[in-house]
C-alpha positions, 0 to 999 in steps of 0.5 A, a space after each residue: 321429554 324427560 322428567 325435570 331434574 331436581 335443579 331445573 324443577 326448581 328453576 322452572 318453579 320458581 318462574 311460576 312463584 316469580 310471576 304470581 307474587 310480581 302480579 299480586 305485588 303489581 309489579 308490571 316489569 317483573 311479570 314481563 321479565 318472566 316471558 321470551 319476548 316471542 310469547 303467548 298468555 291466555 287467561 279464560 277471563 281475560 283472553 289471549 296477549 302475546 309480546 312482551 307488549 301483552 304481558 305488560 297490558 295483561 299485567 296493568 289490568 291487576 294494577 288498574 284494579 288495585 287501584 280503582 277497587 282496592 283489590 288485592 290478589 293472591 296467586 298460590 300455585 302448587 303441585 307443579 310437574 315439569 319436563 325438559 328436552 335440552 332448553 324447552 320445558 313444558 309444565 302444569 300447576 295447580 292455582 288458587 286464585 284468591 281475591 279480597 275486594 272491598 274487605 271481602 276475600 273470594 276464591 275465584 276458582 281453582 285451575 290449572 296453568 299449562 305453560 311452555 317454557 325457555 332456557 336462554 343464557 342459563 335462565 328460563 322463562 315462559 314461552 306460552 302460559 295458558 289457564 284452565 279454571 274450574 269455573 266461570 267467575 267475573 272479577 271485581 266490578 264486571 260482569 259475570 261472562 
């Protein structure tokens, strides 16, 4: 694989900022839209989904929380490298993963996205997202694992 191009280094990032503020605004359908139907997420966390079906049940638990906790997340991701081979990319960035719950704003942990991605019909989106953190943390209301 070749360093990304200016033009899909932008694209391809922007499907990071696209996934991270539709799971911070709870918006379940746009995290869906950001993976191939035929795809894989796995979270240290939360475990490992696959499907559009496992994307929409990864994302409900951020929704189930806001609501039953009030708890607002905040992905910020940075320092994104890409590579690309005709339609296939592999990436890595950098996350900050903040969470405010009950009026108290934490990071959770640094880590680190690795994903695969896919260009169909002009428009990439993610094949396999995988996070590493930096350490082990609970969400909100659960047991530290």
């Amino acid at each position: 694989m070749k360093p990304a191009s200016l033009q899909d280094w932008f694209a391809i990032h922007n499907v990071f900022i696209a996934y991270a503020t539709a799971l911070d605004a709870c918006d379940v359908d746009a995290v869906v839209a950001c993976f191939e139907p035929q795809c894989s997420l796995s979270s240290p966390v939360l475990g490992r989904f696959h499907g559009h079906d496992g994307i929409r049940a990864f994302a409900q638990r951020t929704v189930d929380l806001k609501r039953e906790r009030d708890a607002q997340f905040r992905h910020v991701v940075a320092n994104l490298r890409a590579w690309v081979d005709g339609d296939a990319a592999r990436a890595r960035c950098y996350l900050l993963d903040f969470v405010t719950d009950r009026g108290a704003t934490q990071l959770l942990s640094p880590g680190e996205y690795d994903a695969e991605l896919r260009r169909r019909d002009g428009t990439w989106r993610f094949q396999r997202r995988d996070l590493a953190m930096d350490r082990t943390f609970a969400l909100p209301g659960n047991p530290a694992p």
